[in-house]
N, C-alpha and C positions, 0 to 999 in steps of 0.2 A: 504493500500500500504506500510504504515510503516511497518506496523507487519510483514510482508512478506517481505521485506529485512531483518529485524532482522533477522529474522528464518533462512534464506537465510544464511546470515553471519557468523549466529551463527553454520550450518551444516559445511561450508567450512572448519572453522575454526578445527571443531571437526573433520575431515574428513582430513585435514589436520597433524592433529596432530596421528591420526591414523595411516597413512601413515609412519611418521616419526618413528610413534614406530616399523613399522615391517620392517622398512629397514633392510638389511644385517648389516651395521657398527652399526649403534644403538644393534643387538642382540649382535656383538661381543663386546661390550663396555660391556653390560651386562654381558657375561659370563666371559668377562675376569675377573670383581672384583666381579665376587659372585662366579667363580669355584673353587673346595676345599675351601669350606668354605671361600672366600675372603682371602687366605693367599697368593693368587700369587703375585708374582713382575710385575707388569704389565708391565712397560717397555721390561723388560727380557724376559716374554713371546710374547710382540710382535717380539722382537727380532727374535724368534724360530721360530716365525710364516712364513709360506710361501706367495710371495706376491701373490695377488691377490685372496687368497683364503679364507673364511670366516670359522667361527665358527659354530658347527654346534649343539652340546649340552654337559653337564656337567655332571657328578655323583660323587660323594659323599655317603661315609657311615663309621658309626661310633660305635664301640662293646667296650667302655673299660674294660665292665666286662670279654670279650675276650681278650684284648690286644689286639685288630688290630683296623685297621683304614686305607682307604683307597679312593683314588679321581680320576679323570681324565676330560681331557678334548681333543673332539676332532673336528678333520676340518669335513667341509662338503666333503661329498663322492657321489657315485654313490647308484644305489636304493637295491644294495645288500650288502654295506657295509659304513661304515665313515670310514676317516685315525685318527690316533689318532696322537696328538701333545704331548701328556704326560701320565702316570698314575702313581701312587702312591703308594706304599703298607708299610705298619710301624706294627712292630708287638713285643710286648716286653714279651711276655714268651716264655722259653729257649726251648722248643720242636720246637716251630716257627723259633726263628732265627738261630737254628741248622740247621732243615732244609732248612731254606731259601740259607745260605751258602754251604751247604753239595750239593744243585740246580748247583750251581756253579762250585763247585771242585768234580766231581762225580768220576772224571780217580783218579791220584794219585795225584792232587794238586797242578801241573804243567800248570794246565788251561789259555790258555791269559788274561791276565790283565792289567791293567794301573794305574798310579797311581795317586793320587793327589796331589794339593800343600800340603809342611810343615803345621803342624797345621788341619789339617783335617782328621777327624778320619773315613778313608774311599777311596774308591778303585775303580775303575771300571771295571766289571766283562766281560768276555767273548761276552755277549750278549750287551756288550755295556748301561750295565742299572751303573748309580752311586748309589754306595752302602754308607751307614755312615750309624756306628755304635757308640750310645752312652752311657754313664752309666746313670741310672735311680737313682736319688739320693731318691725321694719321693714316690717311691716302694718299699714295704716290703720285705726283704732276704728271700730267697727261704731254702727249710727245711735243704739246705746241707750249707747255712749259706751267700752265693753268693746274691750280690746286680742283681737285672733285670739291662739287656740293651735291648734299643730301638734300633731295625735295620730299616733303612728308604730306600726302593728302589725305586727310581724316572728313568723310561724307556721313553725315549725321542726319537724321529722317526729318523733314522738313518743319516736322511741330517741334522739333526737339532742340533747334539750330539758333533762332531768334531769341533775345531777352534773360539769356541765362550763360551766370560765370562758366557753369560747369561744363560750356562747350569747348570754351579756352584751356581748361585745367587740364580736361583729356585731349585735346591736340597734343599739348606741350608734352606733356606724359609719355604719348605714342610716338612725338619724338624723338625725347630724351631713349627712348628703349629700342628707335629704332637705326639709331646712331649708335649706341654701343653693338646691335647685333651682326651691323656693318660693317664696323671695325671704323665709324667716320673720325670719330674722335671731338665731336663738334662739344663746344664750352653747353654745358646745360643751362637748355632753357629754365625761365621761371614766369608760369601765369603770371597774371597782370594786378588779379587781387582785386580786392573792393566788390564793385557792383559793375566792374566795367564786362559789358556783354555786348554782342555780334549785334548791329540793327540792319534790318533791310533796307540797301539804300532804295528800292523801286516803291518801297511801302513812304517810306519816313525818311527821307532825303538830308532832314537835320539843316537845314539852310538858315544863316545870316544874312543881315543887311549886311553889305559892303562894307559902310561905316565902322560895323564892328568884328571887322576881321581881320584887325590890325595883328592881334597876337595868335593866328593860326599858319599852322603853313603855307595859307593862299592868302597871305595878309599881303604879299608884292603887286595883287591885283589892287590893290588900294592906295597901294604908296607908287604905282604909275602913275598916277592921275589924269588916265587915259577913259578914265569910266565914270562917269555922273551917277553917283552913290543914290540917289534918291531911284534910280531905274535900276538895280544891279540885287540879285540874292547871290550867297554862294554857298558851296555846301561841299567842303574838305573832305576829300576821298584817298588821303595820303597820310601815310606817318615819318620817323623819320630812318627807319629801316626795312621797309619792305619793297620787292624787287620790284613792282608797281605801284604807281598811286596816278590821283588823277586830282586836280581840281576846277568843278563845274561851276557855270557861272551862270544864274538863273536870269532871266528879264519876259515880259508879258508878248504871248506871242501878237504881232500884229492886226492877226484876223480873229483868232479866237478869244486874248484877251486870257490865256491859262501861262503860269508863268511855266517855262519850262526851260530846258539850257539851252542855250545859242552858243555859249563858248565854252568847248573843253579843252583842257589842255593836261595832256598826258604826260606823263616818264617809265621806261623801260630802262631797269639796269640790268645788265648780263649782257654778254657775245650773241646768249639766243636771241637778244632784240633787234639785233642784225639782221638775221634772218625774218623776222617780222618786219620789218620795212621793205626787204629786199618781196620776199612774197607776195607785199600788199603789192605796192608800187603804182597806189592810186592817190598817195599823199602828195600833194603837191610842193616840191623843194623849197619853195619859199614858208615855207607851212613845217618845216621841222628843224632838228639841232640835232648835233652830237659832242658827245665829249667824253673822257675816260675817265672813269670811276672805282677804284679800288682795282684795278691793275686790268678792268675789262670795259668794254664799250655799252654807254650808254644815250639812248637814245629821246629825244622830245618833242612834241609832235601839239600840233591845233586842230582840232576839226570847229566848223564855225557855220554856223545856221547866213545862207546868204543877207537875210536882212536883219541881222543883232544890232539894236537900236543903235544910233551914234557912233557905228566902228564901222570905220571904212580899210579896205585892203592895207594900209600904211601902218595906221592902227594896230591890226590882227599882227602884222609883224613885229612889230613895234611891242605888243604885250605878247608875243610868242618869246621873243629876247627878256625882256625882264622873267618871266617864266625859269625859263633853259639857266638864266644866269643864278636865279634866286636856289635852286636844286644845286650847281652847280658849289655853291658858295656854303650849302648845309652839309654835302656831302663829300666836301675837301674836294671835288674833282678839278681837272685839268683839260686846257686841251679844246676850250668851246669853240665849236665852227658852227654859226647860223648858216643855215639852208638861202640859197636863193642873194 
């Protein structure tokens, strides 16, 4: 009779513990610190996570003799699909992260984008993925004598991406892990902190009067004095290290009377913006800049609405040069030659 309670007890018990292990939350515990390799911020990604909804599996994979490297994780779904919560792709030879950019800016470079805090080397692209791009100290110079950078693209589900730190913390995270599995050797990132979070520029464009954007990085649009402030918004699409930014220059359109941009003015740093100009080849010479930027070519460019109130052709050049020069002057570079 004893024996047979033991047994008894001893099955519950196991049977029990069985139980626990296949619950939903116990799997999500699991995937959260073992997906990408245990580099996620756990808190961060529950953050992201939607409530009620579980985890549903992980992947992971890893080439550095390729230079990629690549993870994700996603929710449970229906029988013909899962949603995903994240994925990852890192890739550090320059045919990879040309292309992976060039995905980006396919038209003429003008592509929506957004940017992020000061300090973070890195953008968020059209599709809403955050991009960071770092230099690879612990990779060998490539034959034209260029150190590698590691591109790190973290695509997050679209409800999950606006309005919250936690999209920042696991970028940086999935960086920092995806440089060490590289062998890149890149200084580790660090999130930005506070309440600084990703906003849609197509939603919330975040735009100034002119007047007061003396102390942003499109503050040169104002100290031209090429623009009648009373007609001008802008809306800062730049920081002071990532490999794009833009600053848009809002004014009422003509006919409709909706403000929208009439002046953009772009920058591209990297070799591969080379390659984007060279591709486009619809920018007109008088309508760009170059100059060398941290030991590579970077590029500057105007796209311009034909009738933006009070800028005539002279003008557009004329705030195309203060542009190229004021980038030129943040980012220690050399070397300026206006277009045209």
């Amino acid at each position: 009779m004893r024996r047979w309670v033991k047994v008894s007890v001893t099955a519950a018990v196991v049977l029990g513990i069985g139980g626990w292990v296949a619950t939903p939350y116990v799997n999500d515990w699991w995937l959260l610190r073992t997906a990408c390799d245990g580099a996620l911020p756990v808190d961060a990604v529950r953050e992201l996570g939607r409530n009620g909804s579980h985890f549903k599996d992980a992947t992971s994979a890893s080439h550095p003799e390729l230079g990629d490297y690549g993870c994700s994780l996603d929710f449970e779904g229906d029988e013909l699909r899962s949603d995903r919560l994240l994925r990852m792709e890192a890739y550090t030879r320059r045919d990879d992260v040309d292309r992976e950019l060039m995905t980006v800016f396919p038209e003429t470079g003008f592509d929506t984008m957004a940017p992020m805090p000061d300090g973070m080397p890195g953008f968020i692209d059209k599709f809403g993925d955050l991009q960071l791009l770092v230099p690879c100290p612990a990779l060998e110079k490539d034959d034209e004598g260029r150190r590698p950078k590691l591109l790190v693209r973290t695509r997050l589900g679209r409800d999950t991406l606006w309005g919250t730190p936690a999209a920042y913390e696991t970028a940086v995270a999935l960086t920092n892990s995806a440089s060490e599995r590289l062998g890149c050797g890149a200084e580790p990132l660090k999130a930005p902190g506070g309440d600084a979070a990703p906003v849609d520029p197509e939603k919330d464009p975040r735009t100034v009067s002119l007047d007061r954007s003396a102390d942003t990085a499109c503050g040169w649009a104002l100290k031209s004095g090429l623009l009648k402030t009373s007609q001008w918004q802008v809306a800062t699409l730049m920081n002071d290290a990532g490999p794009v930014g833009r600053c848009d220059l809002y004014a009422r359109d003509a006919d409709s009377g909706d403000l929208r941009p009439q002046l953009t003015f772009a920058a591209w740093y990297g070799d591969w913006s080379g390659r984007l100009i060279a591709e486009d080849g619809r920018l007109p010479a008088a309508r760009t800049a170059t100059a060398r930027c941290d030991g590579e070519a970077a590029h500057f460019a105007l796209s311009a609405a034909k009738d933006a109130p009070g800028v005539d052709e002279a003008d557009k050049r004329k705030l195309l040069a203060a542009f190229a020069r004021e980038q030129v002057r943040q980012r220690s570079c050399t070397g300026l030659r206006l277009g045209g």
